[in-house]
Each structure stands twice: as structure tokens, then as C-alpha cells.
C-alpha positions in Angstrom: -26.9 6.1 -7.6 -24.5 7.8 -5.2 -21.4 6.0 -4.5 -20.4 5.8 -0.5 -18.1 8.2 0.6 -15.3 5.8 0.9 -16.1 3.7 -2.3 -12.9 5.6 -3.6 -10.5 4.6 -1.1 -11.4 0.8 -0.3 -11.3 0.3 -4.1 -7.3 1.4 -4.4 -6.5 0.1 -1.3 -7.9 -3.4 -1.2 -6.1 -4.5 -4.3 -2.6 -2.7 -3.0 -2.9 -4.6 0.4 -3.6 -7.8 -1.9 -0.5 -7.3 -4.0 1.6 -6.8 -0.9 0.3 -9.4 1.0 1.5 -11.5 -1.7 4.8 -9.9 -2.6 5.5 -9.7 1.5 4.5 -13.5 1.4 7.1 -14.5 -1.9 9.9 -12.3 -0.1 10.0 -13.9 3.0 9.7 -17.8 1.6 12.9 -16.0 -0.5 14.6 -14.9 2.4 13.8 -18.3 4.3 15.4 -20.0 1.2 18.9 -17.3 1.3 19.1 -18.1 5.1 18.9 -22.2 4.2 21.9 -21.8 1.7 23.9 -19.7 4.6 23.3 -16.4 3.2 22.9 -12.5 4.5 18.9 -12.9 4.8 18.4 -11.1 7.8 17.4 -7.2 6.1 16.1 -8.6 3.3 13.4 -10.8 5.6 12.6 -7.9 8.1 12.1 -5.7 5.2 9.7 -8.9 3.5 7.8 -8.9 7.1 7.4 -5.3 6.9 5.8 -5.6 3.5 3.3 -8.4 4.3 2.3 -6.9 7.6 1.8 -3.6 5.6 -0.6 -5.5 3.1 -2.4 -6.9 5.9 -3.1 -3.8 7.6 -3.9 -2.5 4.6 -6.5 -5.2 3.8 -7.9 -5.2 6.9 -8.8 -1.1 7.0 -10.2 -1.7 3.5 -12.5 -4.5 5.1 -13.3 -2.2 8.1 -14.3 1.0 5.5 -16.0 -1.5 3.5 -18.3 -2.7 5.9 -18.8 0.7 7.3 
């Protein structure tokens, strides 16, 4: 039986948008944490929002090739 043509794909990029959902996710609750104690948190959360909206994009074209 003949694998869809996008089988590839949505089977690397699911589990990469999971991780970064997660990672983006434990890096901003980080930064939250460094900006409660008075710290410099401001790069490091923009840089944890980039990461998690990354996963999520990356999730959600998975889904979208999936379901095609």
C-alpha cells in the first residue's frame, strides 16, 4: 500500500512542532519567572514566544497536510 504523498512530511513535522510547542511553552513560564525576581527577561521571552508560535504553526500545517 502506497503511502500519501505527504506521509513524509507530516510525520517529521508533527513531532518537531510538538517539541517546540513544549520547549516554547517551558521558556516562556522561565522567562515569566526571571522577570518576577527583577531580571533581564525581555529577549529571552520574545525569543520563547517565537519558539512556541513556531511549534504551533508548525502543528497546525501538519494537521492541515494530514487531513488533506
Amino acid at each position: 500500500m502506497k503511502k500519501p504523498d505527504g506521509f513524509k512530511r507530516w510525520i517529521i513535522q508533527a513531532p518537531i512542532g510538538l517539541v517546540l510547542v513544549g520547549a516554547g511553552l517551558c521558556m516562556a513560564i522561565d522567562a515569566g519567572s526571571v522577570k518576577a525576581i527583577g531580571g533581564n527577561w525581555f529577549l529571552y521571552g520574545t525569543f520563547a514566544l517565537v519558539v512556541f508560535n513556531s511549534g504551533i504553526c508548525l502543528v497546525i500545517d501538519a494537521a492541515i497536510r494530514k487531513i488533506k
